[in-house]
LUMVEX-728574 format. One record per residue (C-alpha): x, y, z. Coordinates in pm, 1 decimal. Each point is the difference from the previous one (the first is absolute). Layout:
! residues N
u X, v Y, w Z
...
This chain:
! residues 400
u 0.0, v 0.0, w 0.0
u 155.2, v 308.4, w -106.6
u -137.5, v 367.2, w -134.2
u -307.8, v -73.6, w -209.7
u 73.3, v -21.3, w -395.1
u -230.9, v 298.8, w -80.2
u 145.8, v 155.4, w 238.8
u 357.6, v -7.3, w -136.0
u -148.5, v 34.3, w -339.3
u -149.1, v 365.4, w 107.6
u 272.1, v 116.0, w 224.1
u 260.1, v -114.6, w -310.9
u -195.4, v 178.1, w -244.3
u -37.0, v 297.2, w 192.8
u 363.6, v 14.7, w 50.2
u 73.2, v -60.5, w -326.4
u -226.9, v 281.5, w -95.3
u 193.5, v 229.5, w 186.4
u 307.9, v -64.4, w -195.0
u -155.0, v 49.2, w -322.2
u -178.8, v 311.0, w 114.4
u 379.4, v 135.2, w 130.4
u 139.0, v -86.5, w -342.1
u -228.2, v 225.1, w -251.9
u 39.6, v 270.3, w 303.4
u 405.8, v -45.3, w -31.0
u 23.2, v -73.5, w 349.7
u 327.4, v -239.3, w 106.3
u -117.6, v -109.9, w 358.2
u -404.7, v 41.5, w -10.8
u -161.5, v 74.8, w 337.5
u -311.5, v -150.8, w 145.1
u -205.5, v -162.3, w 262.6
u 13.2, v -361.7, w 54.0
u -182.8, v -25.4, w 316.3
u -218.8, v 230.3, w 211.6
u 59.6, v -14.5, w 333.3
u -291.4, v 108.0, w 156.4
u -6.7, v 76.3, w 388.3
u -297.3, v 135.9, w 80.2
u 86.9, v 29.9, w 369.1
u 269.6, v -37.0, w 272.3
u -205.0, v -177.8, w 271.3
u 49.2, v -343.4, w 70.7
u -89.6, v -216.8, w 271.1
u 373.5, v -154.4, w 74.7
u 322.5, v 181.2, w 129.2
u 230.3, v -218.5, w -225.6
u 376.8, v 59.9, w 95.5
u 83.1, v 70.3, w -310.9
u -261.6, v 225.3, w -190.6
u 55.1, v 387.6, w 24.4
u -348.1, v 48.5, w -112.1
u -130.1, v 31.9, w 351.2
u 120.4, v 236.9, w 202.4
u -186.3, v 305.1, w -149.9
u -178.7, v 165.6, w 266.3
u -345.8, v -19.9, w 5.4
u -181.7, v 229.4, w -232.8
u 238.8, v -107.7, w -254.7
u -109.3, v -348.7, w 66.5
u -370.1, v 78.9, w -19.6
u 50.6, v 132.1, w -312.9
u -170.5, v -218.6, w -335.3
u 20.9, v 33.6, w -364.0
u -354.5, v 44.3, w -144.0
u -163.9, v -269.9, w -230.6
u 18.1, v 275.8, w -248.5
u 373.5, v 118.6, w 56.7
u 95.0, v -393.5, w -60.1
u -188.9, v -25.9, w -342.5
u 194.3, v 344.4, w -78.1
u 296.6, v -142.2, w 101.7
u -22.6, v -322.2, w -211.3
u -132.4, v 206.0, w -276.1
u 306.5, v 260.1, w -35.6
u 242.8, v -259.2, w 58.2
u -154.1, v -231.1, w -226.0
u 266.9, v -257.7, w 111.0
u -136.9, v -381.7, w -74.3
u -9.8, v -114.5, w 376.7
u -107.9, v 129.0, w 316.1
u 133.7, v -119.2, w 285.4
u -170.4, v 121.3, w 332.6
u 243.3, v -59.8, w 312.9
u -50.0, v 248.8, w 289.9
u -33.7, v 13.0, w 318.7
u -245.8, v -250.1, w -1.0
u -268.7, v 36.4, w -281.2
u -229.4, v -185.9, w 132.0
u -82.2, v 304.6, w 241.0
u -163.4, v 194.3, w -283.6
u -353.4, v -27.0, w 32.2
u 2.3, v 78.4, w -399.0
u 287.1, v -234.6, w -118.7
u -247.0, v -265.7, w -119.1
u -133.6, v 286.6, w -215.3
u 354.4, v 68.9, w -114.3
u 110.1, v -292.1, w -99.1
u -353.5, v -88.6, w -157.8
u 32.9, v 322.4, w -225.7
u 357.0, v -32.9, w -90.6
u -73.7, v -325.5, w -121.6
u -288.5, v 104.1, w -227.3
u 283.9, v 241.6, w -160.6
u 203.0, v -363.6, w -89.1
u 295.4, v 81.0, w 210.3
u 167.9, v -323.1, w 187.8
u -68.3, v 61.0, w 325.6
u 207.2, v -152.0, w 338.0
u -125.3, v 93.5, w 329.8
u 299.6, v -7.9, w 278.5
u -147.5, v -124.1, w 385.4
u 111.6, v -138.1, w 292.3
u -320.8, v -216.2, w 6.6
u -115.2, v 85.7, w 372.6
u -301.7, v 145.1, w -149.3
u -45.5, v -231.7, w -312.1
u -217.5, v -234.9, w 105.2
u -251.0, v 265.7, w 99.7
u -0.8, v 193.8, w -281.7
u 63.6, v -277.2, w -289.0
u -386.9, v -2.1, w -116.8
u 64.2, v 374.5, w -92.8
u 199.5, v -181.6, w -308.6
u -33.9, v -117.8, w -321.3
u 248.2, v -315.8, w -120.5
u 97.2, v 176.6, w -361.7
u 312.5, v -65.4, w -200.2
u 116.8, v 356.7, w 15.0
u -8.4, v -21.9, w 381.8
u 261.1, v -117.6, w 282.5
u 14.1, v -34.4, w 338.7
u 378.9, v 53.7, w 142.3
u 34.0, v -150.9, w 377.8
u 284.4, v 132.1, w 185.0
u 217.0, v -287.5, w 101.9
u 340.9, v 69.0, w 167.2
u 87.8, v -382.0, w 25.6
u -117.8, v -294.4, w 219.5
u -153.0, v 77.7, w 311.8
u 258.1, v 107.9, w 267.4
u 163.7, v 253.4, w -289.0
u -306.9, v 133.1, w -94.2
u -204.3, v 33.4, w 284.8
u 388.5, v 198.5, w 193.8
u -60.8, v 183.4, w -381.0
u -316.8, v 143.2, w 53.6
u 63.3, v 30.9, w 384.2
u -303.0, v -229.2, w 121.4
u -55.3, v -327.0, w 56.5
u -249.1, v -200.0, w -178.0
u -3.3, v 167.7, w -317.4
u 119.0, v -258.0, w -219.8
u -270.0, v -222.0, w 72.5
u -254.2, v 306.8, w -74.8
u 181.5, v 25.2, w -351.2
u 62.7, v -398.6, w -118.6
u -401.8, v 5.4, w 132.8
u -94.4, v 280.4, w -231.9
u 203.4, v -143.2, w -288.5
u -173.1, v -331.6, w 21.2
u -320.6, v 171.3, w -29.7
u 44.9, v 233.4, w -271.1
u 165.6, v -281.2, w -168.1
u -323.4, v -211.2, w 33.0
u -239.0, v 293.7, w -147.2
u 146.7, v 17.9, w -332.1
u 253.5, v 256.0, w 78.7
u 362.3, v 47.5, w -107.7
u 223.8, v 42.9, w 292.3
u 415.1, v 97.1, w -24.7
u 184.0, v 14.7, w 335.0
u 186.0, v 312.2, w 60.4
u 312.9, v -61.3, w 194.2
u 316.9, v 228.6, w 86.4
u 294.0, v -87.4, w 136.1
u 258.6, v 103.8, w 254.1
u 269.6, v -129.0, w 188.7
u -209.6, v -117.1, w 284.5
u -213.1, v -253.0, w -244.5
u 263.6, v -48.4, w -263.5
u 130.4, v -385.4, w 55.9
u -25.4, v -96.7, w -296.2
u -85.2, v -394.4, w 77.2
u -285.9, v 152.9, w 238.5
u -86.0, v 257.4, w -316.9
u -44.4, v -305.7, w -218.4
u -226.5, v -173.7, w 238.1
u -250.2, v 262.0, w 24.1
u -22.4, v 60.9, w -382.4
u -36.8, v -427.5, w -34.9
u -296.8, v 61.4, w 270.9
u -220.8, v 271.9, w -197.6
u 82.3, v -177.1, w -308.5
u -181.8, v -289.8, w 162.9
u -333.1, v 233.9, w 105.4
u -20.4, v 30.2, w -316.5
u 130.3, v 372.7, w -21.1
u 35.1, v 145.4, w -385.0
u 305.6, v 134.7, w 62.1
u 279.5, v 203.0, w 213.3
u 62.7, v 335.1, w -41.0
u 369.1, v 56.3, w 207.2
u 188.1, v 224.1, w 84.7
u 329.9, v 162.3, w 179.9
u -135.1, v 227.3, w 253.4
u 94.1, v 347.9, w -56.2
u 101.9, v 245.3, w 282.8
u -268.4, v 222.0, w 92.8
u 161.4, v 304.0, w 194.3
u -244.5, v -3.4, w 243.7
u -95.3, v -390.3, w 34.2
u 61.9, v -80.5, w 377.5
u 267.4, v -236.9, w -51.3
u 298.4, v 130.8, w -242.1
u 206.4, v -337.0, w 122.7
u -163.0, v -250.8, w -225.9
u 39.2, v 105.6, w -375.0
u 222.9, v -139.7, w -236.2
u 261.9, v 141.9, w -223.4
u 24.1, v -87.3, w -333.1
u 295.0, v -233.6, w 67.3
u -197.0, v -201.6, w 217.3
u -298.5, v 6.8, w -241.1
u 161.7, v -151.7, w -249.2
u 144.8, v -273.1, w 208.7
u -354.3, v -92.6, w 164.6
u -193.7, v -27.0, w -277.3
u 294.6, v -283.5, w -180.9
u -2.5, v -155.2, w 317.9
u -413.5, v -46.8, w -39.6
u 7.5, v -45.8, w -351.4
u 257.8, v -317.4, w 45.8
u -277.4, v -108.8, w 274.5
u -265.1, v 22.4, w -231.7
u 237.9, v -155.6, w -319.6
u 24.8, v -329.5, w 240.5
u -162.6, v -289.6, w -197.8
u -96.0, v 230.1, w -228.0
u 279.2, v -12.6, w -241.9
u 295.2, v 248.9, w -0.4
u -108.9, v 353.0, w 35.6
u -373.2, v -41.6, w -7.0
u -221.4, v 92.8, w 309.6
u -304.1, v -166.2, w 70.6
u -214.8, v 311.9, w 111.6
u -209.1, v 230.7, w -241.6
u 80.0, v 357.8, w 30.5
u -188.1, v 334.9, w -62.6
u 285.8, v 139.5, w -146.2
u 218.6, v 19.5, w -327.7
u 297.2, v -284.8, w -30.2
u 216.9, v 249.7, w -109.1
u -80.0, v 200.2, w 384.4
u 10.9, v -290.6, w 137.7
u 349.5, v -72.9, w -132.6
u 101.3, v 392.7, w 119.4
u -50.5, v -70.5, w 351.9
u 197.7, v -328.6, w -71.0
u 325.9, v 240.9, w -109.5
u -40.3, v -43.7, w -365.6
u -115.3, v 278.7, w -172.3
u 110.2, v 316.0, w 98.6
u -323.8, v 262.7, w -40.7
u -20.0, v 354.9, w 80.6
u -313.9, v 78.5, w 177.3
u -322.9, v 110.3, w -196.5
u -181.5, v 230.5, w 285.6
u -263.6, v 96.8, w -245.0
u -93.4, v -353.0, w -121.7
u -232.1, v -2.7, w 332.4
u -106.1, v 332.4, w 85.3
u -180.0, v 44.2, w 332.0
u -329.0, v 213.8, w 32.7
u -50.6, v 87.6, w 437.0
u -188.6, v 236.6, w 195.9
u 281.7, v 211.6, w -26.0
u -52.2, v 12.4, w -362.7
u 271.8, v -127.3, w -308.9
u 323.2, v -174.7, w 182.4
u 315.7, v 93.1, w -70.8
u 222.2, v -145.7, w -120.2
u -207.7, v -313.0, w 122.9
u -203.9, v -278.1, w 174.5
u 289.8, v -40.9, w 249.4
u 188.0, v 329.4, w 20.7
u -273.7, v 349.2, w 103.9
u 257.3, v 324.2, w -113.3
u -295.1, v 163.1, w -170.0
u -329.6, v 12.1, w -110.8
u -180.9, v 71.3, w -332.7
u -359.3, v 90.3, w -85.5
u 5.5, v -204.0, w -300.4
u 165.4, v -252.8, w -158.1
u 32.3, v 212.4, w -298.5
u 261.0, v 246.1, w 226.5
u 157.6, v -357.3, w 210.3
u 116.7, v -83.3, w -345.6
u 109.5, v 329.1, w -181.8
u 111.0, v 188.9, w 271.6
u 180.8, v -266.6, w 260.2
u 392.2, v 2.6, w -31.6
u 13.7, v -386.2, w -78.7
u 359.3, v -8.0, w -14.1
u 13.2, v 139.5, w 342.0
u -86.0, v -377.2, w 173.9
u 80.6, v -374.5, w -97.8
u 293.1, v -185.3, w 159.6
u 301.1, v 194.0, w -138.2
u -131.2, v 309.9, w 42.8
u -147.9, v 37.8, w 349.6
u 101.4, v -146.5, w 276.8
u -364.7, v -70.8, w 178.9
u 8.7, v -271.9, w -307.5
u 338.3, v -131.3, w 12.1
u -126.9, v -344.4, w 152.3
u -328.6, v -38.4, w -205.8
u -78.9, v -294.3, w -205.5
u -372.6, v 66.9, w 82.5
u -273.7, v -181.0, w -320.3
u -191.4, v 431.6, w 51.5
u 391.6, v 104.1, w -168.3
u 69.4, v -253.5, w -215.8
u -275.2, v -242.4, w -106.2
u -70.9, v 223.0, w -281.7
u 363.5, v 59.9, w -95.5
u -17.5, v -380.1, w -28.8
u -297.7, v -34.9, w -181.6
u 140.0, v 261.8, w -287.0
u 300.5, v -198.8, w -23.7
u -199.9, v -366.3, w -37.3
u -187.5, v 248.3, w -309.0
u 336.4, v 85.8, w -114.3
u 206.4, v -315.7, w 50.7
u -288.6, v -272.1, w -62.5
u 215.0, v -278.5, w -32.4
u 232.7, v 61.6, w 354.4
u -347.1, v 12.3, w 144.7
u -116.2, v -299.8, w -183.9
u 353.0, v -166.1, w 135.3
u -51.5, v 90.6, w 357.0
u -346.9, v -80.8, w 41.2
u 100.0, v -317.9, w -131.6
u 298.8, v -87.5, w 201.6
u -88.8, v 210.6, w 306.4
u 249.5, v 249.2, w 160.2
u 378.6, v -106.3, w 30.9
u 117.1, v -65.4, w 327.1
u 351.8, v -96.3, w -99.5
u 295.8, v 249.7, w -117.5
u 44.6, v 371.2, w 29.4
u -214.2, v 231.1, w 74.0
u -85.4, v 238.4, w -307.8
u 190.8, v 388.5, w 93.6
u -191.3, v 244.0, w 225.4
u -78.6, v 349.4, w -38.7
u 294.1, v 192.7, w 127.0
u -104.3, v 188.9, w 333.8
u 277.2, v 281.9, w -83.1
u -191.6, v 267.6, w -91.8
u -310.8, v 4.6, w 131.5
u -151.5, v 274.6, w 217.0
u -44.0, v 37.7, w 371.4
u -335.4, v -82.2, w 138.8
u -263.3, v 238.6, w 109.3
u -195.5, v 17.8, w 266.3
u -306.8, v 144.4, w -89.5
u -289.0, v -229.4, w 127.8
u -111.7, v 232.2, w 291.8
u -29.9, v 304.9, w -225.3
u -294.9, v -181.4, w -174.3
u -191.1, v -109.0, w 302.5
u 34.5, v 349.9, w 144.9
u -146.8, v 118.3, w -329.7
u -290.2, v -281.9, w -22.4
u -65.7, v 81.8, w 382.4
u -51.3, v 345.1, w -50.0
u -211.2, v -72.1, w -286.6
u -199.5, v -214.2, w 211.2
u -39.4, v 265.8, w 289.0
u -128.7, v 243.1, w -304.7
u -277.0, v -237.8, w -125.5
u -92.8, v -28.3, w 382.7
u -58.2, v 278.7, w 55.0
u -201.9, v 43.6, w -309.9
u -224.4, v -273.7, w 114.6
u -61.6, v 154.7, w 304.3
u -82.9, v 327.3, w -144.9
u -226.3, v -155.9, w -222.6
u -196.0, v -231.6, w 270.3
u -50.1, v 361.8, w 176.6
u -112.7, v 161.8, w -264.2
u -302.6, v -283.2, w -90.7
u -79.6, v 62.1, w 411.7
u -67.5, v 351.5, w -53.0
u -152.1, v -30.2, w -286.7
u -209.0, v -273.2, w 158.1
u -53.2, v 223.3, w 322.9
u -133.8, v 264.6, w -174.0
């Protein structure tokens, strides 16, 4: 079980469609959306050690994207798939809407969860082949329930799984990895284990370091990225002949065979643009330095060039699928037969690893995070206020 046919089929032609569209325009290295990331709010209802999603303070968190500022969203991006992490999404009393409506526009749909809330909210849900449900997974149990900081969660989630999985829907399990659930012999265990619920596939990934996340102790460099993921691929290769894993993945070969050290990729931050209550991400889904009101101005008037491991050194360790999923996925367009050759064969696990980005150059990092929340809270105070003003006007009104 891997990414639907169809699905490749549209996602290839769409890519493909780019290139030619680039081409009559002149254009060397065309830009465009692979993915939305849509995050219509910060909320969630786990601390996870990890995530630096959470520590807004409150009116920040009580902020939600509209039904109708998602459809714009997915409209002026016009990117082929929407992918809906959070938070937790499953706290928006409208996301059954959302998902319902950005369906009926044909995009490929996965919603992200941690599954606490699935089971009492799955009858809001269609099963449709443009939709996904993504369970956060950090491992077996005792690495994913010390992941998400409470015990018992795992349970919740294999629970939910097995349920979707028995009403017709497609489920992928979402899993990141750091040094504290990185054995690779306990890594391939836990993939063997979903693949035997039944899962569709795993979506993995390195985890990447969230200024703000709680614990800074746990992520990985890109060294010891590279290392892990041959180390799991040779556990998954076992009695499978040489090179070739036995789990089905969300992702490209060709990504898959980046995080194994042999490709070396320069990020794409605009291949999955985020959309937040903040507004446009810059540059994106993982790094907040700015903030557009359209996606029109995040692509024309954000200084690209400026991020990307080589040139800033917040992304020196990054080997995150937001970055470079898409850089893989235009190389697999332009290179059809390596990607042909590695899907085939799997990702090496033997010999050198292919060069890396030199770190020489690249700029300082900036610390700008607080700036924005200052701004947003201010923002917040204003509309208040507004309410307030308004509520005492309809008393008067009313009084006299």
């Amino acid at each position: 079980m891997t990414v639907p046919l169809h699905q490749q089929l549209a996602i290839g032609g769409y890519i493909a469609g780019q290139h030619v569209k680039a081409f009559f325009k002149g254009r060397k290295t065309p830009r465009y959306p692979l993915v939305l990331m849509l995050e219509p709010l910060f909320r969630c209802n786990l601390a996870c050690a990890g995530c630096g999603k959470i520590d807004y303070p409150d009116p920040i968190l009580n902020k939600r994207l509209s039904v109708e500022e998602c459809l714009a969203a997915v409209d002026e991006c016009g990117a082929p798939m929407v992918a809906i992490p959070g938070g937790e999404p499953l706290l928006h009393k409208d996301m059954p809407e959302i998902v319902r409506r950005i369906i009926a526009r044909g995009k490929y749909v996965t919603l992200c969860t941690n599954a606490l809330l699935l089971e009492k909210k799955i009858g809001q849900y269609q099963p449709s082949r443009y939709f996904n449900w993504s369970i956060h997974l950090d491992g077996l149990k005792p690495e994913h329930d010390r992941s998400v900081c409470q015990e018992g969660v795992y349970e919740k989630a294999v629970a939910a799984a097995k349920l979707a999985r028995q009403k017709g829907f497609r489920v992928n399990i979402n899993c990141t990895l750091f040094t504290s659930n990185s054995d690779p012999e306990r890594v391939a265990a836990f993939f063997d284990e979903v693949m035997a619920l039944g899962i569709d596939n795993i979506t993995v990934s390195p985890g990447y370091a969230y200024e703000r996340a709680p614990d800074q102790e746990h992520f990985l460099n890109r060294r010891a990225t590279k290392e892990l993921f041959r180390n799991i691929f040779r556990a998954g290769a076992r009695g499978q002949g040489a090179g070739k894993p036995r789990w089905s993945f969300s992702q490209s070969g060709l990504y898959m065979d980046f995080l194994a050290g042999n490709q070396t990729y320069a990020c794409t931050p605009w291949g999955m643009p985020t959309r937040n209550v903040f507004g446009w991400q810059r540059p994106c889904y993982l790094l907040g330095e700015g903030y557009a009101k359209s996606f029109r101005e995040l692509m024309e008037d954000t200084n690209w060039e400026n991020y990307g491991t080589g040139n800033y050194e917040k992304c020196a360790d990054c080997m995150v699928h937001s970055g470079y999923e898409a850089t893989a996925a235009m190389d697999a367009v332009s290179n059809p037969l390596k990607a042909f050759a590695v899907g085939l064969r799997g990702p090496k696990t033997e010999g050198e690893f292919a060069p890396e980005i030199p770190l020489d150059k690249q700029r300082p990092a900036e610390y700008v995070f607080g700036r924005h929340v200052e701004t947003a809270m201010a923002e917040a105070e204003t509309e208040a206020k507004a309410r307030k003003q308004a509520v005492a006007a309809t008393r008067t009104i009313a009084a006299e």
